[in-house]
C-alpha positions in Angstrom: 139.3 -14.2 -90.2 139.0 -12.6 -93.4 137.4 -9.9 -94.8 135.0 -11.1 -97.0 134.2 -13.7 -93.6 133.6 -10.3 -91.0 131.6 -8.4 -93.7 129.2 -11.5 -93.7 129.3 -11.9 -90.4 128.7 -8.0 -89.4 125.5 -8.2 -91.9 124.1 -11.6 -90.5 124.8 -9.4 -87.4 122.6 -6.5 -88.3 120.0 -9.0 -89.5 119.5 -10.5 -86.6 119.1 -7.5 -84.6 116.8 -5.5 -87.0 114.6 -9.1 -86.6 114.9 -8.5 -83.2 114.0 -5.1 -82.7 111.2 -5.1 -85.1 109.9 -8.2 -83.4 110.2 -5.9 -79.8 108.8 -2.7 -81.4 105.8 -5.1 -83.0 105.3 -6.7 -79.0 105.4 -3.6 -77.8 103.3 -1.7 -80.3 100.5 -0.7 -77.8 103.3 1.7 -75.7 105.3 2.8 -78.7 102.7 3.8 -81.2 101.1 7.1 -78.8 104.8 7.9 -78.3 105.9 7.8 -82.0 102.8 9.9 -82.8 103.2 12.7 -80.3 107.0 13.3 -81.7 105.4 13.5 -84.9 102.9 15.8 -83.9 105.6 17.7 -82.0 107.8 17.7 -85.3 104.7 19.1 -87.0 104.1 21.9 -85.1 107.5 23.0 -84.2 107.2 25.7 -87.0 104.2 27.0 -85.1 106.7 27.4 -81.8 109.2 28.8 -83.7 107.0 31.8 -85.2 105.8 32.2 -82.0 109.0 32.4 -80.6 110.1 35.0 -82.5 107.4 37.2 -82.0 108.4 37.6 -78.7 105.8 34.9 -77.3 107.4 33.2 -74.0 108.4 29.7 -74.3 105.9 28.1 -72.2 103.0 30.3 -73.4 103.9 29.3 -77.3 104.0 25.6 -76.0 100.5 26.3 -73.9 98.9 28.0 -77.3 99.9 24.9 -79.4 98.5 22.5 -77.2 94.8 24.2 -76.4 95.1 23.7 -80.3 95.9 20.2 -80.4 93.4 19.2 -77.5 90.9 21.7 -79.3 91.2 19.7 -83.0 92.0 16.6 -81.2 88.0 16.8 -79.5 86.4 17.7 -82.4 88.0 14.6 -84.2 87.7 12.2 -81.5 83.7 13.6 -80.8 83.1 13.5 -84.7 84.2 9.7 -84.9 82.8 8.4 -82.0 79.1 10.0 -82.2 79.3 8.7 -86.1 80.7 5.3 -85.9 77.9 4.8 -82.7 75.6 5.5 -85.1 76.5 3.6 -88.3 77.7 0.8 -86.0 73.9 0.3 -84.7 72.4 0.9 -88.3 75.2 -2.1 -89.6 72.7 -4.9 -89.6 70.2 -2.8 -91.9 73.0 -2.3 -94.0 74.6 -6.0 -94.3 71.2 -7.4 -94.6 70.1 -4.9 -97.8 73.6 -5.4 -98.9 73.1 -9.5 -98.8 69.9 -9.0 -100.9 71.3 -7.4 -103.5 74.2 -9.7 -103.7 71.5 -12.9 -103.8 69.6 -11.0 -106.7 73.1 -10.9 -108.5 73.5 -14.4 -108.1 70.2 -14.4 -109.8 70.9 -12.7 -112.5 74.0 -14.8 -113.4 71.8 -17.6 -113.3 69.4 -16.5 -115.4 72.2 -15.7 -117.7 73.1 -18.8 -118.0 76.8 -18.4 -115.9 76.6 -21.7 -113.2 77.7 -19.6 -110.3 78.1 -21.7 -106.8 76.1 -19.5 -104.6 77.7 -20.6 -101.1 81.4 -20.8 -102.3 81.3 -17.3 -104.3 79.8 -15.7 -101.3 82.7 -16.7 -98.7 85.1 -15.8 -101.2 83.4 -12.7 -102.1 81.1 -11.5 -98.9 80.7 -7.5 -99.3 80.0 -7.8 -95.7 83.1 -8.4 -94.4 84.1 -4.9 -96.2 82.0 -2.9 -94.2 82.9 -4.6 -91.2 86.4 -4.5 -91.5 86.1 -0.1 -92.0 84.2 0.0 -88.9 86.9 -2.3 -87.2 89.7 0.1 -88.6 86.9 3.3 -87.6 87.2 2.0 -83.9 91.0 1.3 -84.2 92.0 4.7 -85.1 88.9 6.1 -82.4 90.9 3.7 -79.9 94.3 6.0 -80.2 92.9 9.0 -78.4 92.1 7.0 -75.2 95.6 7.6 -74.9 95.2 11.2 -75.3 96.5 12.0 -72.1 99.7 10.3 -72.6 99.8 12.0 -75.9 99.3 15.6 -75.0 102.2 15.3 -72.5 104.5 14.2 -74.1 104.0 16.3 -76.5 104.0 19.2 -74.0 108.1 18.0 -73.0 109.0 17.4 -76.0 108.2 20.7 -77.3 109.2 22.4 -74.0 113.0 20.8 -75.0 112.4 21.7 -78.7 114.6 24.5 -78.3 117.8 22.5 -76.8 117.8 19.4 -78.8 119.9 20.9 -81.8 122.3 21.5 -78.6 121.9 18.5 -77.3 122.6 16.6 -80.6 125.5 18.2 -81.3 127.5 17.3 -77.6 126.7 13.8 -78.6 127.9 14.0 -82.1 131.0 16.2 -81.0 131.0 18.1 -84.2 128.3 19.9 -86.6 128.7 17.2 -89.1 126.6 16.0 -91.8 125.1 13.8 -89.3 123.6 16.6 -87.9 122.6 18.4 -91.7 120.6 15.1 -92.6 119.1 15.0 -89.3 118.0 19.1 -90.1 116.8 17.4 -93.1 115.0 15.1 -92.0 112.1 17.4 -89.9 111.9 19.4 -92.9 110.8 16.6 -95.1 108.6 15.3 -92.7 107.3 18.9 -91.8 106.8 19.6 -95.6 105.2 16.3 -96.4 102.6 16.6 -93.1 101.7 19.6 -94.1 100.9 19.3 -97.6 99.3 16.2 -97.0 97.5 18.3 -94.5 96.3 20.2 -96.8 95.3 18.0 -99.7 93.7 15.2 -97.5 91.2 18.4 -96.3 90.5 19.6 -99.3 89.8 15.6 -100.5 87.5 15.3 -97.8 85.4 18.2 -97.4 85.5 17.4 -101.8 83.7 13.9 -100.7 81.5 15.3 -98.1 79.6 17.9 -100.3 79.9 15.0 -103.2 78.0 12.7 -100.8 75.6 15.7 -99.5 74.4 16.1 -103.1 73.7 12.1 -104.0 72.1 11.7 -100.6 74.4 9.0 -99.3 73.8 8.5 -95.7 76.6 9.4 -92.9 78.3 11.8 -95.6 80.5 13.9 -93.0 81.8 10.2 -91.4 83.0 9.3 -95.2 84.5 12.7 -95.7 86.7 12.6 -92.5 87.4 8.8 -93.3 88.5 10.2 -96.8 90.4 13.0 -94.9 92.0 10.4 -92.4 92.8 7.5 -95.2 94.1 10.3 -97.5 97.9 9.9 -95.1 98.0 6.2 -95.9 99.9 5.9 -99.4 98.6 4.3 -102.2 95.7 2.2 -101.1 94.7 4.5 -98.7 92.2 6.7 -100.7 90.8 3.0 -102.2 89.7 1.9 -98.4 88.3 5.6 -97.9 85.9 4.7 -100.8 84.5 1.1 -100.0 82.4 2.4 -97.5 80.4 5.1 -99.4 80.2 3.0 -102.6 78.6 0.1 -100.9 76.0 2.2 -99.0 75.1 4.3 -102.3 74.6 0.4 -104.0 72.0 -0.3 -100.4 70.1 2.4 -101.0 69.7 3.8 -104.6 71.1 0.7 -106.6 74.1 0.5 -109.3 73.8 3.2 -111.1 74.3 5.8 -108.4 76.7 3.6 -106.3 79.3 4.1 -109.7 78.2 7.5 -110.0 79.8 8.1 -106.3 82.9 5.6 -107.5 83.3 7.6 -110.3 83.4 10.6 -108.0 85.8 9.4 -105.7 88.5 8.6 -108.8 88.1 12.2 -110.1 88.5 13.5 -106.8 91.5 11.6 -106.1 93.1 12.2 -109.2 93.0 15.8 -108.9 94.1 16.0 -105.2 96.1 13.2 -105.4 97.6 12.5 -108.8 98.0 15.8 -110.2 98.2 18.4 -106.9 100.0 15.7 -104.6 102.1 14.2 -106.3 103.1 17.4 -108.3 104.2 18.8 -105.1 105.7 15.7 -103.3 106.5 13.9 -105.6 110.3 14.6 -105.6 110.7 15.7 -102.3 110.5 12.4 -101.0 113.7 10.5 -101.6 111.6 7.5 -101.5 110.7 5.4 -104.8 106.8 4.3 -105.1 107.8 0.9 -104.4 109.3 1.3 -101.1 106.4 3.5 -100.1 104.3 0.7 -100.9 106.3 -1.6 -99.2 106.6 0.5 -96.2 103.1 1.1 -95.8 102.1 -3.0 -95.6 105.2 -3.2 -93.6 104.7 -0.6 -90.6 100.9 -1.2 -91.2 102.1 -4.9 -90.0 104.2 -4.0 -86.8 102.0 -1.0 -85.5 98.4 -1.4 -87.3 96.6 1.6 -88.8 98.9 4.2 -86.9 101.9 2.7 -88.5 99.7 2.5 -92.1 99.2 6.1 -91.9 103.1 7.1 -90.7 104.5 4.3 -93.0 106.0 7.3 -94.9 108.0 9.6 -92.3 108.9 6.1 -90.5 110.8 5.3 -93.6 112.5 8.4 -94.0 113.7 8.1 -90.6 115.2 4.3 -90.9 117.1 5.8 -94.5 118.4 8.4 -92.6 119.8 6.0 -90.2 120.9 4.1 -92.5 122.9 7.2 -94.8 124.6 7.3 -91.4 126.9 4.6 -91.2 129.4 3.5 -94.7 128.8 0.0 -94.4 124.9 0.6 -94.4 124.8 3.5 -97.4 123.9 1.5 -100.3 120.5 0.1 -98.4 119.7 4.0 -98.4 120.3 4.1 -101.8 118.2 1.3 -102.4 115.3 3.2 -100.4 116.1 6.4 -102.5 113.8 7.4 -105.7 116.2 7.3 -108.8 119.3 6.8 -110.2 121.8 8.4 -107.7 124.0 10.8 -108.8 127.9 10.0 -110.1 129.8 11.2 -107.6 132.1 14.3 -108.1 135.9 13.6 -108.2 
């Protein structure tokens, strides 16, 4: 056999089985997703353990501290969803129904106008229904993760009870302190830095909506600001979602004008927190371009639903650091990577 023959062979190879696997990790999407997000949660708060740690705070009472924390935050989020989407789900027929009315009287208008608009077809194609719905659906997706809080919180609890071996642990399988092991150090520091910065700027974007909404009069406006808080981690589009909501209800009860007034709110906020402070600070630190974040985020959105949507970012840095791992695979990492890379020194 050749060599050109084995190289194709070896990559039809590695197609296959990334087919396969992400066709097993899609299957089994219900079991993996709570596990992928307590090791992120774990990787987030290892700092925390850490600083403990070295203020002379035993192990297991660092790792008890951290998750009275998590459970703490954890309740508050899980109480301030479900009471909120109990409450907008029972007042969503009021909504639809004013919503409808105001889409007829539009119709209307056209009509008047003179613009022959087919009243049946534009509304499937266009049914402002189906965007409220389809928040509430994701509302009750992400509520439907902390049912598996129990699973959650221990794992977390091992995984950060082991926190302190694993560099140990890594290096008896790799033999050797390596680069393997320098990217892999890498690796929680980028996913530390860019949790915790987004951390930060998806708080300040939502409690930015929140007191926004509070002054127009929009109804539900804490809801909005933790959906604008929550959608904040999902790249891109994620802010746009975050918005639909609050938009539409301003149009159902005070009309246009208002209902662009809070659109026009949402784009300033999101260009300040997000444009200019986010991407300021995360930009670079990535490694990713903005097309592989985009891509990313539809694709892990399509294997593990809103989780995956939300940790489409982290999840990517993790297959490209797989993937700088191996020779034959490098150049798909450098593919992933944001830039021209750099000539390499003789």
């Amino acid at each position: 056999m050749s060599e050109a023959t084995a190289k194709a062979t070896s990559a039809l190879v590695t197609l296959a089985a990334i087919v396969v696997l992400v066709a097993g990790m899609k299957a089994a999407s219900e079991i993996i997703v709570p596990f992928i997000f307590s090791i992120f949660i774990a990787i987030i708060f290892a700092p925390v353990l850490l600083w403990l740690t070295r203020h002379r705070v035993p192990n297991v009472v660092a790792v008890i501290i951290i998750l009275l924390g998590i459970i703490l935050i954890g309740t508050l989020v899980s109480v301030a969803i479900g009471t909120s989407v109990q409450q907008f789900t029972r007042a969503l027929p009021v909504y639809q129904a004013s919503l409808q009315g105001q889409f007829s009287a539009f119709i209307a208008l056209l009509t008047n106008l003179g613009v022959e608009v087919s009243s049946d077809g534009f509304s499937e194609a266009f049914d402002p229904r189906s965007a409220i719905r389809w928040v509430n659906q994701l509302l009750i997706g992400l509520g439907a993760l902390f049912t598996n809080a129990f699973l959650i919180i221990f794992t977390v609890l091992f995984i950060l009870l082991e926190a302190s071996d694993f560099p140990a642990k890594l290096q008896a399988v790799r033999g050797q302190i390596g680069s393997d092991l320098g990217y892999t150090g890498q690796f929680f520091s980028s996913v530390q830095r860019y949790f915790g910065l987004k951390t930060l700027t998806s708080l300040a974007t939502g409690i930015a909506v929140t007191i926004m909404l509070v002054i127009v009069g929009v109804d539900f406006p804490v809801l909005w600001g933790l959906v604008a808080f929550l959608f904040n981690y999902i790249p891109n589009i994620g802010s746009i979602i975050a918005a639909v909501p609050a938009v539409l209800l301003a149009l159902v009860q005070f009309g246009v004008g208002p209902a662009i007034g809070v659109a026009a709110g949402y784009v300033g906020i999101n260009m300040v927190f997000g444009n200019l402070l986010e991407t300021r600070i995360m930009g670079k630190g990535m490694g990713l371009s903005a097309l592989v974040v985009f891509v990313s985020l539809v694709f892990w959105g399509w294997v593990f639903g809103s989780i995956g949507m939300i940790l489409s970012v982290p999840l990517t840095m993790l297959a490209k650091l797989a993937l700088e791992n191996r020779e034959d695979t490098r150049w798909i990492a450098v593919l992933l990577g944001s830039g021209a890379p750099r000539a390499q020194e003789d």
